[in-house]
C-alpha positions in Angstrom: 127.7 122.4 112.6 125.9 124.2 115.4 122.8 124.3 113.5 123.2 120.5 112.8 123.7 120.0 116.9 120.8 121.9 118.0 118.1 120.3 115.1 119.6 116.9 116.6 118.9 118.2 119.7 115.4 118.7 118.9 114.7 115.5 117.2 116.1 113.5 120.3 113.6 115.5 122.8 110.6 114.7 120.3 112.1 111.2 120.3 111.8 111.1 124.3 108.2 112.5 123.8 107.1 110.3 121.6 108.8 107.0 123.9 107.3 108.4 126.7 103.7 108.7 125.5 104.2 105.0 124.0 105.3 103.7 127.1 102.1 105.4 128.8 99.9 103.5 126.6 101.7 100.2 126.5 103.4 100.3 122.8 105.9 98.6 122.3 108.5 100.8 120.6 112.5 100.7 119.5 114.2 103.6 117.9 115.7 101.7 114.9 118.2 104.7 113.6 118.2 108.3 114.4 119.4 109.7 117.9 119.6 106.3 119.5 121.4 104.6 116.5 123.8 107.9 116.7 124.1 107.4 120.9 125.0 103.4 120.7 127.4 103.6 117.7 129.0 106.6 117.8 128.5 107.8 122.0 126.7 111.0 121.2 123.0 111.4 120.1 124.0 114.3 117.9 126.7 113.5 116.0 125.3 111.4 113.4 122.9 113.5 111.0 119.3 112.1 110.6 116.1 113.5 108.8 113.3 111.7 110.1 112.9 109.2 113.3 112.6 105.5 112.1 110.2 103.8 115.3 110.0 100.0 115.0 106.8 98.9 117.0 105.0 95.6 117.3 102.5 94.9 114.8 100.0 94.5 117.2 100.4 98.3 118.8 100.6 99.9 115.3 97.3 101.5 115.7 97.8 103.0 118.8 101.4 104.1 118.1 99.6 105.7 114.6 96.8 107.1 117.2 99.5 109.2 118.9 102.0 110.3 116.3 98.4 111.9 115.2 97.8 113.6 118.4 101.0 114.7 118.6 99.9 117.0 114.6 101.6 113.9 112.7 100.2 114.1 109.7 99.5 111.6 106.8 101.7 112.1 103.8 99.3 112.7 100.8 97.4 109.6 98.9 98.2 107.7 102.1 94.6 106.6 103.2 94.5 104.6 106.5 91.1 103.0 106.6 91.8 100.1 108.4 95.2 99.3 109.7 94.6 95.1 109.9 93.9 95.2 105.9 97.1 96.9 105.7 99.2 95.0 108.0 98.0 91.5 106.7 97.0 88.2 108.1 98.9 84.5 109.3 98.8 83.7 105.5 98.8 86.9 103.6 101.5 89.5 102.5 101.4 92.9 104.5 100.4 96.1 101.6 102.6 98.0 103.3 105.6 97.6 105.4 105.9 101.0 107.4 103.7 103.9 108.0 105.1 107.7 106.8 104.0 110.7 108.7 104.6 114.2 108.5 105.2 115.9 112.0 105.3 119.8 113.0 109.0 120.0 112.9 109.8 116.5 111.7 109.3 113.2 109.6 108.6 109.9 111.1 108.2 106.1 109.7 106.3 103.8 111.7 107.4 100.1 110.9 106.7 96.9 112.3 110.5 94.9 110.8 113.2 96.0 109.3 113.4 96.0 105.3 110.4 96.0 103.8 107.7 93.6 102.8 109.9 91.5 100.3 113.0 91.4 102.1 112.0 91.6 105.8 114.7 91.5 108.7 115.0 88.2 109.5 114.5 88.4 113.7 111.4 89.3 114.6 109.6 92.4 116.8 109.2 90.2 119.5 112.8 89.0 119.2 114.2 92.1 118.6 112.0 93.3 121.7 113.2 90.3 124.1 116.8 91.3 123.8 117.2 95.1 123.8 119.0 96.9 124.9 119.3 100.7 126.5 121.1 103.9 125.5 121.5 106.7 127.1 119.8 109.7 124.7 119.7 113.3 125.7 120.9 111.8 129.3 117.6 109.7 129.5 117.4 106.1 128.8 115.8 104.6 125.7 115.2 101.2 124.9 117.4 100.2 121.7 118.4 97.2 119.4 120.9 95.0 121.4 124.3 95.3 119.8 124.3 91.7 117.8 121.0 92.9 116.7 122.3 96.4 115.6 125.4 94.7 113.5 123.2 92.5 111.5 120.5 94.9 111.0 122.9 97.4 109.8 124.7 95.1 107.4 121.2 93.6 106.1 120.3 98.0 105.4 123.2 98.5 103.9 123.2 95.1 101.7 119.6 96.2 101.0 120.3 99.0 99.5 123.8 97.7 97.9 125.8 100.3 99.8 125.8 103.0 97.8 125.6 105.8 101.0 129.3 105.9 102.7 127.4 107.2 105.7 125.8 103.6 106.1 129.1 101.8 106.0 130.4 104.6 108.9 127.2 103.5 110.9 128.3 99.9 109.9 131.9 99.9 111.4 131.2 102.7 114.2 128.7 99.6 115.6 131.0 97.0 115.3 133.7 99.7 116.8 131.2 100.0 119.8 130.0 96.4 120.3 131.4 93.4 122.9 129.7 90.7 121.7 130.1 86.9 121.4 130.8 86.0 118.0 130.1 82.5 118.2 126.7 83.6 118.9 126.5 86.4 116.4 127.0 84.0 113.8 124.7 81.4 114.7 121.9 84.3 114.6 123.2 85.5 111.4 123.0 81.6 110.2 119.9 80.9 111.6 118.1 84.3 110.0 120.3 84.0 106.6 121.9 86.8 106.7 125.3 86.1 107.2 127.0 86.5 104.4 125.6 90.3 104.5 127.3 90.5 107.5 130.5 89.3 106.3 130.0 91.8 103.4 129.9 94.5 105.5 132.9 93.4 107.6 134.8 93.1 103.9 133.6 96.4 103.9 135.1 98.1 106.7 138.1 96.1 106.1 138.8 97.4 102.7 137.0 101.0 102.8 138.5 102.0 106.5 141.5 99.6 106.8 139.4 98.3 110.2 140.9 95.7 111.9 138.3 92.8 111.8 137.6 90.7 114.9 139.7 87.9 114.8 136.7 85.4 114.4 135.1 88.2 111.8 138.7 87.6 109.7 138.8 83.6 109.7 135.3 83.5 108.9 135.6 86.2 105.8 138.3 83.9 104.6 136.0 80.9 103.7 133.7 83.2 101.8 134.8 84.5 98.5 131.7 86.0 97.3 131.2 88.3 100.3 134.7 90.2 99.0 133.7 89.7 95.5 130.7 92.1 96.9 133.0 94.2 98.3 134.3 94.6 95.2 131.6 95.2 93.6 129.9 98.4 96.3 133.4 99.6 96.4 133.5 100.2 92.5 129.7 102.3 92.9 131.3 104.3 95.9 134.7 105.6 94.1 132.8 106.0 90.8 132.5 109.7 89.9 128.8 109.5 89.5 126.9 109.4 92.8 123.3 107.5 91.8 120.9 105.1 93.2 121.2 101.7 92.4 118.1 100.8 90.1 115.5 98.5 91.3 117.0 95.4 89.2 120.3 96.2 90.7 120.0 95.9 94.0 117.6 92.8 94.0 120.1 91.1 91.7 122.7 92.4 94.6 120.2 91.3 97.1 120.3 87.8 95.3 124.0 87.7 95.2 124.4 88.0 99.1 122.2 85.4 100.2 123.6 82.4 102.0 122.3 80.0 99.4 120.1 79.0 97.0 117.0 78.0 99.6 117.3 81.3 101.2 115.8 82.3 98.3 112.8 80.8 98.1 111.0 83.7 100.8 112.7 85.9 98.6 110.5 85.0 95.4 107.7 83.8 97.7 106.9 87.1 98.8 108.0 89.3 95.4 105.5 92.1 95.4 104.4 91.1 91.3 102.6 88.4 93.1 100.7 89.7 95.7 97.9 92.3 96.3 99.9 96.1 96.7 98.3 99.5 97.7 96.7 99.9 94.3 94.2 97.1 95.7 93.6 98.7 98.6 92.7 102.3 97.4 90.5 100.5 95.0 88.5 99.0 97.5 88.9 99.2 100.9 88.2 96.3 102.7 88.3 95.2 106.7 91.1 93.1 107.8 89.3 89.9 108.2 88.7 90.4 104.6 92.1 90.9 103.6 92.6 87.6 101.8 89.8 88.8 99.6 92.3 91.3 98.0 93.7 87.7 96.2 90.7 88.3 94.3 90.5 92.0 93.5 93.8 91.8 92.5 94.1 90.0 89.5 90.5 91.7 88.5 92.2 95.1 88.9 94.8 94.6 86.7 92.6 92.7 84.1 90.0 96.0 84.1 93.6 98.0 83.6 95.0 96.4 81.1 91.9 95.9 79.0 91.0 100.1 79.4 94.3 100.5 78.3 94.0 98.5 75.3 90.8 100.1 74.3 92.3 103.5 74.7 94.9 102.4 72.6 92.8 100.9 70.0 90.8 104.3 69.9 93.8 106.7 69.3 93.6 110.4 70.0 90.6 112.5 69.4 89.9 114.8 67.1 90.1 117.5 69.0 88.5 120.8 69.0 88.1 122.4 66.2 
């Protein structure tokens, strides 16, 4: 436990570091998890464990936050080229390549992300949003900028949906923020509305309710009792978290989970707009690297790519093995 405490320790003064030198240089950054998730939910930056910091910047300071994890000896992990961070990021009309940046410190990991989720199923607020209303925590006795609380409950409820709850540790985070938060619910759920996410929200109130025995909000409870497939859910995560074998959910599960939790069937339609098996991924980009304003060219690269695969692979199939030496 002491160990635990003093690694803790060390990630929240290399958090403050970090914060500090982004501030200097105008970045535009919000500790997503990590010390300051640990400080807001649970009132003490070193209770919660962590393994790497998770830094939500604006897209537009990505570079220069990338610029100075490297001065600080953040490293790139390997076959993680960064030629050009506007190819990578993406344009007004095309899909990011990648959705947060992975870096490899002296003592610790860090992932540099511009929204929460990932390229397919992105947060539904915002930077900019996010930015306008946070909030600050008080980390190592210093204040840090941090997710406002309505912001924190629905972004921990879309993770944990996300990822169709198969940690216990995320549902703790879960109902140790909504332990923590004074919020107005009204409000809370015409944000989770507006941003479709609020039947993951409900999910993860069903939860806490079942898991912990927590006693729901009274606006949380009449509001879970006019959604039956938010405790069907439930249901459903609680059966993976009893179950003897602790796994990963497979890639088709938890989009098919993913699916399940959306508000309706329109909500969707980003959903299957931006499914990665129809856009340009990292394979394009380590093929040929290309300037951001080019970006869109990768449309074209693309489906060439996989038509130069597919036809090597036939032919190598077509050949069979060698002989062989002799």
């Amino acid at each position: 436990m002491q160990t635990k405490r003093l690694r803790n320790l060390a990630f929240t003064t290399d958090l403050h570091e970090i914060l500090d030198s982004f501030e200097t240089h105008g970045v535009r950054g919000l500790p997503f998890k990590g010390p300051a998730l640990s400080a807001a939910a649970y009132g003490d930056a070193t209770v919660r464990e962590y393994n790497d910091l998770d830094l939500l910047v604006h897209p537009d300071d990505i570079p220069t936050a990338a610029d100075i994890l490297e001065e600080r000896g953040y490293e790139w992990r390997e076959d993680t080229p960064r030629l050009d961070d506007a190819a990578l990021l993406g344009g007004p009309v095309t899909k990011s390549i990648v959705h947060e940046y992975e870096m490899r410190g002296p003592e610790f990991e860090a992932e540099l992300r511009w929204r929460v989720g990932d390229a397919e199923r992105p947060f539904c607020s915002p930077f900019g949003d996010l930015w306008d209303r946070r909030d600050t925590v008080a980390v190592g006795g210093q204040p840090l900028p941090a997710l406002a609380p309505s912001d924190r409950l629905l972004a921990l409820a879309f993770h944990g949906t996300k990822h169709r709850w198969y940690l216990l540790k995320w549902l703790c985070d879960f109902v140790a923020a909504l332990e923590s938060a004074t919020v107005d619910w009204t409000r809370v759920f015409t944000r989770a509305r507006d941003g479709g996410v609020e039947r993951k929200l409900l999910l993860g109130a069903a939860l806490a309710r079942d898991v912990f025995d927590y006693d729901l909000p009274a606006p949380v409870s009449a509001r879970l009792r006019t959604d039956d497939r938010a405790t069907e859910l439930a249901e459903t995560a609680i059966e993976s978290l009893v179950s003897e074998e602790l796994r990963a959910p497979t890639r088709l599960e938890t989009v098919r989970f993913y699916i399940a939790s959306s508000d309706s069937l329109t909500a969707l339609v980003p959903f299957l707009l931006r499914y990665s098996a129809l856009h340009p991924t990292y394979s394009e980009y380590r093929f040929c690297p290309l300037p951001g304003p080019l970006h869109p060219l990768y449309y074209v690269i693309w489906p060439l790519r996989t038509l130069l695969e597919t036809t090597s692979g036939r032919r190598q199939r077509a050949e069979g093995p060698g002989d062989g030496p002799a």
